[in-house]
N, C-alpha and C positions, 0 to 999 in steps of 0.2 A: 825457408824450410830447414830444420834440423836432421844433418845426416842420422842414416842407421846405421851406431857403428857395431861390428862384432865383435868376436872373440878375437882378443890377441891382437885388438887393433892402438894404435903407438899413438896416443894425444898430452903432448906439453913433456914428453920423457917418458910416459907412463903407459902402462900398459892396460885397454879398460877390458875386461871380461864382461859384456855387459849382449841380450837379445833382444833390447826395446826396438820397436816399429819407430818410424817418425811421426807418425800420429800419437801414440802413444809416450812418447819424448815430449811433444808437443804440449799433450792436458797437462802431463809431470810440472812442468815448466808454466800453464796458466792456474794450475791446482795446487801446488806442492804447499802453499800454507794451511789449507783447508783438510789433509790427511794425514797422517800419522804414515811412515814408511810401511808400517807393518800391512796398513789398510790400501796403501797401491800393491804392494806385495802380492796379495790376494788378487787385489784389483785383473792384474794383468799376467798373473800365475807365474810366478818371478820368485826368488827369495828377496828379502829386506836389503839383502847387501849389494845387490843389483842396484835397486833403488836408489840408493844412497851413490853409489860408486855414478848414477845416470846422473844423480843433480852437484854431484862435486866438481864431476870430472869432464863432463860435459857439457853442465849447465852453468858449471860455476855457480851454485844456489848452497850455500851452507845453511841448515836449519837454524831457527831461532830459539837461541838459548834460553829468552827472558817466561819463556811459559812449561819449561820443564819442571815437575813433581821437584821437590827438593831443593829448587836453585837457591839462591840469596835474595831474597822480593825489592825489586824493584817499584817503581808507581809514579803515575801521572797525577801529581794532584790536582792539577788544573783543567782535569778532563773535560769538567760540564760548567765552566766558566762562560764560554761562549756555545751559544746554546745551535745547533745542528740540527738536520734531518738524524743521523746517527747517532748522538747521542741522548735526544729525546725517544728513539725507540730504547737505548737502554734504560733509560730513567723511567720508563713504563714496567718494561719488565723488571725492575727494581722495586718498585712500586707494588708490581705485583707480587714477588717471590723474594725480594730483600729482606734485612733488615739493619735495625742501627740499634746497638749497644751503648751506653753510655757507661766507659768504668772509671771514671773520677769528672771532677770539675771540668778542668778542657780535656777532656779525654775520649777520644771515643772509635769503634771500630763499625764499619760497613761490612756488609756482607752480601754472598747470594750463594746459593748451595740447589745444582741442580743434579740430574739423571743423564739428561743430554750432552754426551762429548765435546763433541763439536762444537756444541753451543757455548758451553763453559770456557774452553778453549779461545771463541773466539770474541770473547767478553775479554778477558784475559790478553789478548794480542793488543784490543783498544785501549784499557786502562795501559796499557805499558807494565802489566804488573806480574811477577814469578807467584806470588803469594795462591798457587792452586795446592789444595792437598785433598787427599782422601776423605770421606766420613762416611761408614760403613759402602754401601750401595752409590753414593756419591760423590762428588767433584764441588768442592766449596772453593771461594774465593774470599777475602778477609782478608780485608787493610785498613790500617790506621791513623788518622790524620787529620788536624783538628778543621784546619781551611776547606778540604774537601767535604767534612763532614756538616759543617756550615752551610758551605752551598746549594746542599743536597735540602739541608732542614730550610735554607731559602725558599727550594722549589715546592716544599709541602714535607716533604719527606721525615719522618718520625719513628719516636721508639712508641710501642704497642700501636701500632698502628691500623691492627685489623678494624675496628667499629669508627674510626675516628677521621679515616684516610679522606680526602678529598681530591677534586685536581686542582694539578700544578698552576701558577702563574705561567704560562710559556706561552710566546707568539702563536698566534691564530694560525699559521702558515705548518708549523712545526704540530699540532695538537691532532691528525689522523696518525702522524707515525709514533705519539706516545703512544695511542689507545691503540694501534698497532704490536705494540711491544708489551702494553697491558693483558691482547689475547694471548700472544705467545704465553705469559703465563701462566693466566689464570681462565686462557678460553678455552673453549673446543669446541669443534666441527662433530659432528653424527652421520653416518650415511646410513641408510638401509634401503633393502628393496622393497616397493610395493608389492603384495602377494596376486591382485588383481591385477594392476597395469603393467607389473614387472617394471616396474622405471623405478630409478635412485629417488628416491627421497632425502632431506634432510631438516637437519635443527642446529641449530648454532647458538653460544652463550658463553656470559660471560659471569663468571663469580665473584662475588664480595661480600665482606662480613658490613661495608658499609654504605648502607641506604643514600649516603648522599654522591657517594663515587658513582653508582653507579646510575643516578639521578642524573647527573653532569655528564657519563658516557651517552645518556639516551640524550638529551637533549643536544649534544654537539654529533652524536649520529645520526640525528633527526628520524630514528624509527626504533620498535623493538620494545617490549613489552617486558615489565619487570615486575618480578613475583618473590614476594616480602616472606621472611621466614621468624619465629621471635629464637627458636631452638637452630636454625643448621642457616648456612650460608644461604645469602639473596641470590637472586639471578637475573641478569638481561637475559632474555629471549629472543630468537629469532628464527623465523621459519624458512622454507625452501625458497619463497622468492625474495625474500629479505635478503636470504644468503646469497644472491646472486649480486645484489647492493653492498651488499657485504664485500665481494671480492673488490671489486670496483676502486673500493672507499678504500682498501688496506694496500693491494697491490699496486695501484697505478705509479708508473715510475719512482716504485718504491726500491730502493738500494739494498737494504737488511731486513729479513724476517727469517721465520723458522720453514723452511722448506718444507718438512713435512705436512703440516697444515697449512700453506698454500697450495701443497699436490690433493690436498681432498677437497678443497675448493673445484681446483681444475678439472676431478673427476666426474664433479658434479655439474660442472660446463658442458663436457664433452661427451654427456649422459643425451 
């Protein structure tokens, strides 16, 4: 257990001004990659320097430089060489919300450009890579590198790739946590209420501009009904009890996904 230290209390020479609880020292210290100072700040009604002063001086936890706005871009290029549970959900979500640029002969940039902080963020921690910046409303990521960019075209992965995408070559073992990391993209959960039974309803799906990605997600989900479009994106479908197969099939001892839509999952559990 981590003391609670106070005001004005003397640790290594120094003086920490700090009102964290030890429970709250605690999360600091099981969380502090997954927040932004400013975001415990709030958390536990603190200012920022609090924060900062509990994982320095306390914790001994210095944040990590390599995912700061502006840094000098670092990178993994061997990220998805050896292929993972973790790294096949990113390769989904890549898949769904990527892209790859080619701008000469061996030249070429990756990309992903999301909404979600956190999420960005923590794409950004795995690649090993500083390369986050701004684009209006968003959080992009962009790196360049011809071996990484190979690999990726190895597993399927392609420029225009909306009508053409297929799935990956990847072990049998690893292929729920892609299509895992494909809903975080480009799925979504529905909830509403019955107006008669008053009970949660739901609908679940999954989008793509191409007929055979999404051919290959139904048949390796073994359920879920898909409806063709010639003008706007296709769709897998999936309804309430599906969606209960649904949780089953994404979550189980699954390490990475997008919390939020596994929490509308759960709501519709515990309906």
């Amino acid at each position: 257990m981590v003391n609670t230290y106070r005001k004005g209390t003397l640790i290594n020479s120094k003086v920490v001004n700090t009102y964290m609880e030890d429970k709250d020292v605690e999360f600091i210290k099981e969380n502090y990659s997954k927040f932004r100072d400013i975001d415990l700040a709030k958390k536990f009604g603190v200012c920022a320097s609090t924060i900062r002063r509990t994982r320095r001086l306390i914790l001994g936890i210095k944040r990590n430089k390599r995912i700061r706005l502006g840094d000098k871009p670092t990178f993994n290029i061997n990220y998805f060489d050896e292929l993972t549970e973790e790294n096949c959900y990113v390769l989904g979500y890549l898949f769904a919300d990527g892209w790859l640029h080619r701008r000469g002969e061996n030249s070429y940039t990756v990309g992903i450009e999301l909404k979600d902080k956190n999420m960005i963020f923590e794409f950004a921690n795995l690649l090993e890579t500083t390369n986050v910046r701004k684009h209006r409303n968003n959080l992009v990521i962009a790196v360049g590198n011809l071996h990484f960019a190979k690999r990726l075209m190895e597993l399927g992965f392609k420029e225009k790739k909306a009508r053409t995408l297929s799935f990956p070559p990847i072990p049998k073992k690893f292929e729920r946590h892609f299509i895992r990391g494909y809903f975080d993209g480009d799925g979504c959960i529905c909830l509403f209420k019955d107006k008669r039974s008053k009970k949660i309803q739901a609908q679940a799906s999954i989008a793509s501009m191409s007929i055979l990605m999404l051919e290959e997600l139904q048949k390796r989900i073994g359920f879920g009904k898909i409806s063709k479009s010639t003008t706007r994106t296709n769709n897998l479908w999936f309804g309430k009890k599906e969606c209960f197969k649904l949780y089953d099939y994404f979550y189980k001892e699954a390490n990475i996904f997008l919390p939020r839509k596994k929490e509308k999952f759960e709501v519709l559990k515990r309906d």
